[in-house]
N, C-alpha and C positions, 0 to 999 in steps of 0.2 A: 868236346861235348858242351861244354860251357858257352865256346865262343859261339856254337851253332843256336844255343839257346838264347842269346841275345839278338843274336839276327832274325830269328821266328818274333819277340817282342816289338823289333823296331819294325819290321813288316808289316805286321798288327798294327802298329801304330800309325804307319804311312795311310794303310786300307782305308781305316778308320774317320781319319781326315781328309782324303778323298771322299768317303760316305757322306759323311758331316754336312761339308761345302756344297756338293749335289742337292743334300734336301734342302740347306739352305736358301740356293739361287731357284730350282726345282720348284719345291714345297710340300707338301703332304695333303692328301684330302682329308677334311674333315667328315666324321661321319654324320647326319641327322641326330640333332639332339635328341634324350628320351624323355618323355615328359610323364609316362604313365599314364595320359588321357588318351582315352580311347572310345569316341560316340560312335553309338550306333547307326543313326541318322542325323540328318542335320538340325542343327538347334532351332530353339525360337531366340531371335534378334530385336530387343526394341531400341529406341534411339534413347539416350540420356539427355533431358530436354536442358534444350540450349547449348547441346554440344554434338560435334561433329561425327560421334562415335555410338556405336550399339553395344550392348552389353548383353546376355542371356541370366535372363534373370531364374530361369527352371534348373540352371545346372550349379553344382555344388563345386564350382571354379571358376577363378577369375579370367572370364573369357570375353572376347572384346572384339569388333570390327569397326577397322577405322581406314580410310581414304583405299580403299579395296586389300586390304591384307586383315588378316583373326590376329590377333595379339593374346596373349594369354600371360599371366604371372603366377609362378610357383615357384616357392623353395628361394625366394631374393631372385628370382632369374626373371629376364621377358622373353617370349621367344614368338615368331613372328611366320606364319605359311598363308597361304596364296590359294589352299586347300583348307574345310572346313575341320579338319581329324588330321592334319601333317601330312605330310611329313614339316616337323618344324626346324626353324635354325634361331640358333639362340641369338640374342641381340645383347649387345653391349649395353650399359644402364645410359653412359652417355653419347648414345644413339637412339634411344626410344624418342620415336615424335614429341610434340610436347602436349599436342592435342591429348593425348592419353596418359603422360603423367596430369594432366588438370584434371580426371574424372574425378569426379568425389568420392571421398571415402567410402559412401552409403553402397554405392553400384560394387564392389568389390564384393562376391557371394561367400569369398573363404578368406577375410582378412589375415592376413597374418598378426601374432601374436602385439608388434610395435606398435601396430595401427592404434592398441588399444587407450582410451583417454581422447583421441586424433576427433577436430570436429565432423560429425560426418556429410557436412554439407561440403567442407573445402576438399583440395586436393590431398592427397599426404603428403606430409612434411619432407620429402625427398631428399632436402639437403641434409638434414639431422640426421635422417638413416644414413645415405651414402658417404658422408662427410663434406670437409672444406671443399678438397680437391676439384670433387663431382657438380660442388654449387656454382664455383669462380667459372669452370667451363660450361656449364648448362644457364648461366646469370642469364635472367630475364625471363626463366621459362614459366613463372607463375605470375607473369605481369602481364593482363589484358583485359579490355572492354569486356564485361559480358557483355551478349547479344551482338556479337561483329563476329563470330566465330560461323565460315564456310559451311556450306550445307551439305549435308551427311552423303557420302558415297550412297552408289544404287548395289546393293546385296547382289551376290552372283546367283543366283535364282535358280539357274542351271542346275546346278552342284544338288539338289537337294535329288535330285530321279537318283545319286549315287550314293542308297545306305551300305553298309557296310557289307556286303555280300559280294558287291558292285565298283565296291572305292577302288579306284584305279592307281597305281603305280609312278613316280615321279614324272616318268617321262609322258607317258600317258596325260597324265596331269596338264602338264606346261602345254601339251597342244589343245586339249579340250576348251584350258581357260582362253587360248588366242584366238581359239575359234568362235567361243558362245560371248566371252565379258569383254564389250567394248570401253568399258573405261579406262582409263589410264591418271596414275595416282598424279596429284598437284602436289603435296609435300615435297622437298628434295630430297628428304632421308629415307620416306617412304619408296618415292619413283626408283631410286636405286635398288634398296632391296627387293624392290620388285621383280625389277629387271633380271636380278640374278637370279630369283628364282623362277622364271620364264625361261633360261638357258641350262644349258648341260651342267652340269658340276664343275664346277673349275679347280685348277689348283691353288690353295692358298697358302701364302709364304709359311715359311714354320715357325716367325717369329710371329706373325698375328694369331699362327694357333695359341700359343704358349701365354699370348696379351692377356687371352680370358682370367689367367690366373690371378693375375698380381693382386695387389690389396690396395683399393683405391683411396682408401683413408687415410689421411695425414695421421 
C-alpha cells in the first residue's frame, strides 16, 4: 500500500513538469486588463500645447491620445488600446513612450496622491517614483528642445458613431480601425504595440506574464 502510494506521488510529479515546461515554451494568454473605465461615448480630446499628445480634459481620469493609441494612468499603472473604452493592455512603466511621460503634471485630471508638491508645469518626476533602476533604463527621457516635438497624431474620428450601445468587440475592433484609420504610429514603442493590438491575441511566454510583478526599485 505504501509502495503504491509513492508511485501515485512520483506520477504527480512527473505530470506536473511536463505541465510546467508546456506553459513555459507554449505560454498563457493574458487576459485584458480591468481598468473600471467605462465611457459612454467618445470623449472630448484637445492637444496639450506644444506637445504631441491629447488629453480629455471633461473626464475625471487621466486619459490621453498619443501617436494613434488612448493611454490612460490608474492605480501606478498605464495601459494603452487602439479603442476609445478598451479593451486595454496594460504597459510596462518602462515602455510607456516618452512623449507622454513629458506631459505636465497640470493635464493629469485625477493626479495621484505623489504628484502632490510636483511643479505642475513639468513632467512628473518619474524617476523618484519608479526608482534608480527605472531611470538608468529610461536615461534621457526628460531631456528635449521644447517646440521640436512631432505633430500630434489625426484622432480616429470614425470611432465616435460607436457609443456604447454600439462599441464593438476586439476582433470587430481590429478590422474597423484597418479599415477607416489610415495612420500608422512613427514612435517604435508605440508602432509595435500597435501592431499587436491590430492582430488576434497571441500567446505570450509565462515568464513575461509573471514580469508585471516584480518590484522595479532598487
Amino acid at each position: 500500500m505504501l509502495k503504491n502510494r509513492y508511485l501515485f506521488i512520483a506520477l504527480g510529479l512527473f505530470l506536473y513538469s511536463i505541465v510546467s515546461s508546456a506553459q513555459s515554451n507554449v505560454g498563457v494568454r493574458l487576459p485584458d486588463a480591468s481598468t473600471g473605465i467605462n465611457l459612454p461615448t467618445y470623449p472630448e480630446l484637445v492637444v496639450v500645447p506644444g506637445y504631441p499628445v491629447y488629453y480629455a480634459p471633461r473626464l475625471n481620469t487621466n486619459y490621453f491620445f498619443y501617436d494613434g493609441m488612448y493611454w490612460i494612468y490608474q492605480d501606478d499603472n498605464w495601459y494603452a488600446s487602439i479603442w476609445y473604452n478598451g479593451p486595454w493592455d496594460m504597459v510596462d512603466p518602462e515602455l510607456v513612450p516618452v512623449f507622454i511621460l513629458r506631459v505636465p503634471v497640470r493635464y493629469y485630471r485625477q493626479p495621484p496622491a505623489y504628484f502632490y508638491g510636483w511643479w505642475p508645469d513639468l513632467a512628473p518626476r518619474w524617476g523618484e517614483h519608479w526608482g534608480s533602476g527605472w531611470e538608468r533604463h529610461r536615461e534621457g527621457w526628460d531631456r528635449w528642445t521644447y517646440g521640436t516635438a512631432p505633430s500630434p497624431a489625426p484622432l480616429p474620428a470614425y470611432q465616435r458613431q460607436y457609443a456604447k450601445d454600439r462599441y464593438p468587440q476586439r476582433v470587430e475592433q481590429q478590422e474597423l480601425q484597418r479599415q477607416n484609420y489610415r495612420y500608422r504610429p512613427h514612435d517604435s514603442i508605440v508602432r509595435q504595440r500597435y501592431q499587436e493590438q491590430l492582430t488576434p491575441r497571441a500567446l505570450v511566454p509565462q515568464g513575461q506574464a509573471q514580469e508585471r510583478s516584480r518590484d522595479r526599485k532598487d
